[in-house]
N, C-alpha and C positions, 0 to 999 in steps of 0.2 A: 504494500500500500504506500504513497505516498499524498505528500499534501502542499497544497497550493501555496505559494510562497507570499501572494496576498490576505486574500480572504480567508484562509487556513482550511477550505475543504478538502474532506480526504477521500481519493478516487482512486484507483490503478492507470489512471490513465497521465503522461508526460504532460498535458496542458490541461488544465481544471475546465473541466466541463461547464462550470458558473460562470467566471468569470474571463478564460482563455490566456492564465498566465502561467507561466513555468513552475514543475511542482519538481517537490523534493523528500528522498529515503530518510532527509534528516530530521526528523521530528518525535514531540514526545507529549503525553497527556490527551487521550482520547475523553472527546465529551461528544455526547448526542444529545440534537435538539430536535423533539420531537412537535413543540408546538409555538416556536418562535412569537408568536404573538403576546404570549402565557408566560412566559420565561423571564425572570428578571433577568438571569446571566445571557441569555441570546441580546437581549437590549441593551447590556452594556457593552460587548462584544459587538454591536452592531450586528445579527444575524439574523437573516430575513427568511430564509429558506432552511426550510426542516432538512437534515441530515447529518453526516458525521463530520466531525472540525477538531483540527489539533490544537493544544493550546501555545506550544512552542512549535515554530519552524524554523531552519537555517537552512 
């Protein structure tokens, strides 16, 4: 898995499906938001779209 070196989403895929920027194997602390609206920590993370996000990336 790797994760988007902006937004922090985490995908398998080289460029984040979200936002279309360069992702990366280096990251660490998995959180899942499942109802971004509802979520104080999606809100302050700014996260709009429900699914998986790292909380560190390099």
């Amino acid at each position: 898995m790797k994760a988007c070196t902006v937004c922090k989403m985490i995908s398998d895929k080289d460029h984040c499906p979200s936002c279309g920027s360069p992702t990366s194997d280096n990251w660490s602390g998995l959180l899942i938001i499942t109802d971004p609206e509802d979520s104080d920590i999606a809100k302050e993370l700014n996260i709009t779209i429900p699914g998986e996000y790292c909380l560190r990336v390099r």
